[in-house]
VEXDREN-2710 file (C-alpha; in Angstrom, 1 decimal):
% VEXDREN-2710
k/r/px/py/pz
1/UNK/-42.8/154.0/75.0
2/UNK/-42.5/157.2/73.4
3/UNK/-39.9/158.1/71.4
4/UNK/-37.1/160.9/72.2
5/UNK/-38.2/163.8/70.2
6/UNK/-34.6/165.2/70.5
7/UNK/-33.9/162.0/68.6
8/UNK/-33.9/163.8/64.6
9/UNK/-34.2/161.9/61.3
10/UNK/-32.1/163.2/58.7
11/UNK/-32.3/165.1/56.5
12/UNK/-32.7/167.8/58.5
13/UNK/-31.1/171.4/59.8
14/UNK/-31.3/172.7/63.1
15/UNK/-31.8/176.2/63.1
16/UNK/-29.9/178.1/65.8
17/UNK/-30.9/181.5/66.6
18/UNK/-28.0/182.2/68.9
19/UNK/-30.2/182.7/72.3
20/UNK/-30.9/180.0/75.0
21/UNK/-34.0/178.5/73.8
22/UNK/-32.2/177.1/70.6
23/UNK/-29.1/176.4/72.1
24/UNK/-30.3/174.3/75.1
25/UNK/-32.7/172.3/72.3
26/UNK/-29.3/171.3/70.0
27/UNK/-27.7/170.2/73.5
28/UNK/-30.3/167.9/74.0
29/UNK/-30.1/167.0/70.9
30/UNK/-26.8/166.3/70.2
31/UNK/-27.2/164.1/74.2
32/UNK/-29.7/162.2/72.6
33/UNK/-27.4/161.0/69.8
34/UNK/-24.4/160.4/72.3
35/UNK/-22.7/163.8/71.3
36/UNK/-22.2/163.7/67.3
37/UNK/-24.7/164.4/65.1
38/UNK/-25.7/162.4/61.7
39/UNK/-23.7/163.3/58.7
40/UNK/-27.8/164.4/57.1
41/UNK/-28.3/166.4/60.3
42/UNK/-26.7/169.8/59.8
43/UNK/-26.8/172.8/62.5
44/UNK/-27.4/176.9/60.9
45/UNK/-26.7/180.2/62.4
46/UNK/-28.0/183.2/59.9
47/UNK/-26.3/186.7/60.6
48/UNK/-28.1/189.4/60.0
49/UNK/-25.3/192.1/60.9
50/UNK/-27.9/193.7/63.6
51/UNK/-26.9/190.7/66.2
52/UNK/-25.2/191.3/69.4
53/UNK/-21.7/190.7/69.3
54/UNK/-22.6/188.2/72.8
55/UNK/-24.9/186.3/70.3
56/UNK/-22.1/185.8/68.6
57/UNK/-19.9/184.9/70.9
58/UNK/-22.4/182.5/72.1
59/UNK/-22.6/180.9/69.0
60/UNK/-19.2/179.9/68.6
61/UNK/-18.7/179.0/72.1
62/UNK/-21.4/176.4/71.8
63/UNK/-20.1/175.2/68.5
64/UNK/-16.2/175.1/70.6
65/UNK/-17.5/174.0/73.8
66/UNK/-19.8/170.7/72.5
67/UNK/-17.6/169.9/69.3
68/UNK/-20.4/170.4/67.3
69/UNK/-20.3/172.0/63.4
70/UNK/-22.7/175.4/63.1
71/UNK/-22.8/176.5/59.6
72/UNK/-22.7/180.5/59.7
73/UNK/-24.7/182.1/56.7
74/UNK/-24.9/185.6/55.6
75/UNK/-27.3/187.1/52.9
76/UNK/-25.7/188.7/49.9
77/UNK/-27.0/190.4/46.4
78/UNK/-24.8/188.2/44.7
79/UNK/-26.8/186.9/41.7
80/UNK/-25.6/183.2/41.4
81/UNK/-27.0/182.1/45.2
82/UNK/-27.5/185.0/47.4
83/UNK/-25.7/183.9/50.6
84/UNK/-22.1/183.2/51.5
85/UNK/-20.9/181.1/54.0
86/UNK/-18.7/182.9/56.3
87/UNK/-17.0/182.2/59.6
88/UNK/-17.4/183.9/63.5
89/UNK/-14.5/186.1/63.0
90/UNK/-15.4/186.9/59.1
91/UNK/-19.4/187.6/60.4
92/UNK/-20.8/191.0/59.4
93/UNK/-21.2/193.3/62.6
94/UNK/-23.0/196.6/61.4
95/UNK/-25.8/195.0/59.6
96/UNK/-24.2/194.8/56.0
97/UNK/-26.5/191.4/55.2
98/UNK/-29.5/193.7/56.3
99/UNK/-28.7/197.0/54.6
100/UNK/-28.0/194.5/51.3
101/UNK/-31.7/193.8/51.7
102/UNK/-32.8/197.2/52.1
103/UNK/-30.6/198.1/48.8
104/UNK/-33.4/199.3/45.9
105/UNK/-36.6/198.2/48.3
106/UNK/-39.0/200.8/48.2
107/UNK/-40.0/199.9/51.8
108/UNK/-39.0/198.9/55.0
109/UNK/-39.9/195.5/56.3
110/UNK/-42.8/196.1/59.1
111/UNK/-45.0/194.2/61.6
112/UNK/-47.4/193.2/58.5
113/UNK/-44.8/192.3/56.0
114/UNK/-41.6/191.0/57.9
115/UNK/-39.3/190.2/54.4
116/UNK/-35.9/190.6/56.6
117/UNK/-37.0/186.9/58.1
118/UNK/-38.2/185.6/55.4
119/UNK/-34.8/186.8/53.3
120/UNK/-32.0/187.1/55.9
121/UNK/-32.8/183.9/57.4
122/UNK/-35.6/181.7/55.8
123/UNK/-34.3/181.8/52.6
124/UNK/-30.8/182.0/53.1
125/UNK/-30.5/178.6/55.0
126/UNK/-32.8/177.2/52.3
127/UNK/-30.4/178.3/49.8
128/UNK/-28.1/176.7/51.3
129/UNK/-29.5/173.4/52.5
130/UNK/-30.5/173.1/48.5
131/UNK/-26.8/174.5/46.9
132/UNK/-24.5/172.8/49.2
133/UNK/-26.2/170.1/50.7
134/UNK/-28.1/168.9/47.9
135/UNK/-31.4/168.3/50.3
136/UNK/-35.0/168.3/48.1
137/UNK/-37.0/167.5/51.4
138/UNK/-36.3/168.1/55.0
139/UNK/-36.9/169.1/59.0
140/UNK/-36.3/172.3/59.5
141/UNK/-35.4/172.2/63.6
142/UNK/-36.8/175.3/65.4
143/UNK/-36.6/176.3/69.1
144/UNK/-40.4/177.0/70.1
145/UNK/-41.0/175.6/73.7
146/UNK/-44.3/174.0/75.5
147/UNK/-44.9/177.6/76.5
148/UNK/-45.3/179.1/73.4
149/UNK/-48.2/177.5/72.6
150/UNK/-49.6/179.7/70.2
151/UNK/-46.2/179.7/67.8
152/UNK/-46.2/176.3/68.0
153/UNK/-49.8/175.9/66.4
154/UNK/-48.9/178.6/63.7
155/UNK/-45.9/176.6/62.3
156/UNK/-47.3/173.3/62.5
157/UNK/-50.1/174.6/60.0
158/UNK/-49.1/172.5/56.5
159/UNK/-47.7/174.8/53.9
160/UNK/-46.1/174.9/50.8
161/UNK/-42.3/174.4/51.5
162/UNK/-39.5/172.3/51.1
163/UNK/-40.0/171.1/54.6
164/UNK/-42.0/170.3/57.4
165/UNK/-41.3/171.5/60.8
166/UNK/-40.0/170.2/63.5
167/UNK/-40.3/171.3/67.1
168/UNK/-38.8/169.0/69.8
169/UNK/-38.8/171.6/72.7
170/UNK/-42.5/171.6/72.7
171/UNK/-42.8/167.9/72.1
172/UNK/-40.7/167.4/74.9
173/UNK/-42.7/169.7/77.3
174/UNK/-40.0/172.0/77.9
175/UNK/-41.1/175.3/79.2
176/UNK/-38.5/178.8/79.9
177/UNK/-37.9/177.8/83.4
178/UNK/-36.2/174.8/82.3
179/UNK/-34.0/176.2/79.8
180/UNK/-33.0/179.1/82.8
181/UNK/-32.6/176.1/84.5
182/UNK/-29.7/174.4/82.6
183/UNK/-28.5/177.5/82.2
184/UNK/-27.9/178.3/85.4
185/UNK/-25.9/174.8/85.4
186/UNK/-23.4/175.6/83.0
187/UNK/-19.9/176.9/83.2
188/UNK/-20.8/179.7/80.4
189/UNK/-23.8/181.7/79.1
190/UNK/-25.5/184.1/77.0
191/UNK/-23.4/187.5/77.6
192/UNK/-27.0/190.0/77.2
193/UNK/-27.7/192.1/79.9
194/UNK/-31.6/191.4/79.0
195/UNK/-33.8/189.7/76.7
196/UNK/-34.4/193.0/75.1
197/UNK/-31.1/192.8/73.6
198/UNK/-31.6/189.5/72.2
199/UNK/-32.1/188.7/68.4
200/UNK/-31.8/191.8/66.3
201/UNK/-30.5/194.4/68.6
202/UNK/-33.2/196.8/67.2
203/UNK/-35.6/194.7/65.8
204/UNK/-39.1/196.6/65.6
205/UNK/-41.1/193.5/66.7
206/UNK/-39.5/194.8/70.4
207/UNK/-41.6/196.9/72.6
208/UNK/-41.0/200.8/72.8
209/UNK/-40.2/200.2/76.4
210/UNK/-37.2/197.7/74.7
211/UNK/-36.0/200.1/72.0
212/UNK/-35.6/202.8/74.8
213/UNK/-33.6/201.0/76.8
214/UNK/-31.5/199.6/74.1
215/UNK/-31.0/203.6/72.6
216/UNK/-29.6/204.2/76.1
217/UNK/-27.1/201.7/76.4
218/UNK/-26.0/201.3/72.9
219/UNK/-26.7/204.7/71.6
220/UNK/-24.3/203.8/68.6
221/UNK/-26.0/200.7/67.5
222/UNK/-29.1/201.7/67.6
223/UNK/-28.4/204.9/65.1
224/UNK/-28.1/202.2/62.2
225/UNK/-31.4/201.7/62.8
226/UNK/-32.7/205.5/62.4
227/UNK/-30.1/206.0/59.4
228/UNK/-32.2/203.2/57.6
229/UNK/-35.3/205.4/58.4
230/UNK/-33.3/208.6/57.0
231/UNK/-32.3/206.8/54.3
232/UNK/-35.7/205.5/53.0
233/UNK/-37.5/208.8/54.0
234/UNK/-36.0/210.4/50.9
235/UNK/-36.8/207.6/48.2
236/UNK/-40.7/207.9/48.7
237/UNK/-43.3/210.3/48.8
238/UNK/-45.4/208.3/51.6
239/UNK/-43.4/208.2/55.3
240/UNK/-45.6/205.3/56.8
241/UNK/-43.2/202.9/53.9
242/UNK/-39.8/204.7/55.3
243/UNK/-40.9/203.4/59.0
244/UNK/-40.2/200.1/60.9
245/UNK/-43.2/200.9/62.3
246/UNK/-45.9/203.4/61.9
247/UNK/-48.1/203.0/65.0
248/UNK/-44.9/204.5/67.3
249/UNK/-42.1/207.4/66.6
250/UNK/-39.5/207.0/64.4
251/UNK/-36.0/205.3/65.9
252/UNK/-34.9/208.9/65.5
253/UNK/-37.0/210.6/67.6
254/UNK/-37.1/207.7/70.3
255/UNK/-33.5/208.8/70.9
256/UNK/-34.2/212.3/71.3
257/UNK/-36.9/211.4/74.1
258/UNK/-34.1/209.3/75.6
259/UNK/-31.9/212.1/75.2
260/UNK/-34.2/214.7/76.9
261/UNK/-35.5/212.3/79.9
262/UNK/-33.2/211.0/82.8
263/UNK/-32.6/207.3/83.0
264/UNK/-35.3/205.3/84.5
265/UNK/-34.9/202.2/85.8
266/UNK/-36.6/199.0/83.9
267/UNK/-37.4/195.9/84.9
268/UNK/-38.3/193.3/82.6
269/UNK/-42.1/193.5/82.2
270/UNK/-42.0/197.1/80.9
271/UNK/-40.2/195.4/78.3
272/UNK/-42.7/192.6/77.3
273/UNK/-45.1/193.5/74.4
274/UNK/-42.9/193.1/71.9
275/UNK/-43.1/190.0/69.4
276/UNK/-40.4/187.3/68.5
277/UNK/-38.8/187.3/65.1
278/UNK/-41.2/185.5/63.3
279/UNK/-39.6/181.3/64.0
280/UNK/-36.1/181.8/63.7
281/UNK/-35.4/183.8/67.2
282/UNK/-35.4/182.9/70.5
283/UNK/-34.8/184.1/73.8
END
């Protein structure tokens, strides 16, 4: 008999992205060990500031829903750690963690060299896990399903880390129908009105198509994400490093072709294209 991959040896953190795929995989977790997790078994949500405030919401209702603790973890410059622990109600909302990254970078994080992961999330859980929970060695959890085949390979290569991964979902077989599935089932959900809001509202991994339709229903988020374009453009002599991305137009000019052009309906494959959040987001 095989065993229950949603069955985790500790030490380990769960990391919860705030979308469907992660939260359906710490259900079935926290089912498998009858609804209360090992003390060595720790649940993380990092906040980047550019989340939805339905992620959000989601978040905690999970937590209040299943009785289950999520640690919430921002970013910070502060010297001594570099993160702070904060609460739903104390999380940042118009991307202070991210701008703190951006603070003195003479670049903007791109498709090539994606340091907001890597800083905003990545290393701010493992500064965590190693401050406050005193963990040398452990699972990191992550949310890749049987679908995402190609993810699953990439972060199951060995590296160099503190951990190993760990990726029950795909184990398990469970593919995105299944987590619509479930759900479908519940008494709540996700509050997005697409998957092109999910994760970073903005994020440049999204399609053009995605960032369009976000600039025309949340015109006001979505001008953080061309004042951070503004902002850089006048601390370097080469505009390709003051871009999210240099193979489209700036976030700037994307609104003004929203601006100029009537609404057009979408549907969600002129969406598709864009690319998840490195392992730490999920639909």
């Amino acid at each position: 008999m095989q065993p229950d991959p949603f069955l985790i040896q500790g030490p380990a953190v769960i990391s919860f992205s705030g979308g469907r795929t992660s939260a359906y995989m710490l259900w079935r977790i926290l089912q498998a060990h009858g609804g209360t997790l090992p003390d060595d078994v720790v649940v993380c949500f990092a906040n980047t500031g550019r989340e939805m405030p339905a992620t959000l919401d989601f978040v905690n209702e999970c937590a209040t829903r299943w009785g289950v603790h999520v640690v919430w973890l921002e970013f910070t410059r502060r010297a001594r750690d570099g993160f702070k622990v904060v609460s739903h109600n104390e999380a940042a909302r118009a991307g202070e963690p991210f701008e703190a990254l951006l603070v003195g970078k003479t670049m903007l994080p791109n498709p090539v060299m994606k340091f907001c992961t890597q800083e905003l999330k990545i290393r701010t859980i493992k500064r965590h896990v190693m401050r406050d929970l005193g963990f040398a060695h452990w699972t990191s959890i992550v949310g890749l399903r049987a679908d995402e085949a190609g993810r699953v390979e990439r972060i199951r290569k060995p590296g160099k880390d503190r951990w190993k991964v760990g990726v029950p979902l795909a184990d398990a077989g469970i593919k995105l129908a299944d987590v619509l599935a479930f759900w479908r089932a519940q008494p709540f959900d996700l509050q997005l009105a697409g998957k092109w809001e999910g994760n970073c509202d903005g994020c440049f991994l999204k399609s053009k198509a995605a960032i369009m339709r976000l600039t025309a229903d949340h015109p006001q988020r979505m001008e953080w994400w061309a004042k951070m374009e503004a902002d850089h453009a006048g601390q370097t002599r080469d505009p390709s490093v003051a871009m999210f991305r240099k193979d489209r137009p700036s976030y700037a000019a994307l609104a003004e072709q929203v601006a100029a052009s009537p609404r057009l309906p979408i549907d969600e494959t002129m969406v598709e294209g864009g690319e998840a959040c490195g392992t730490w987001c999920g639909v």
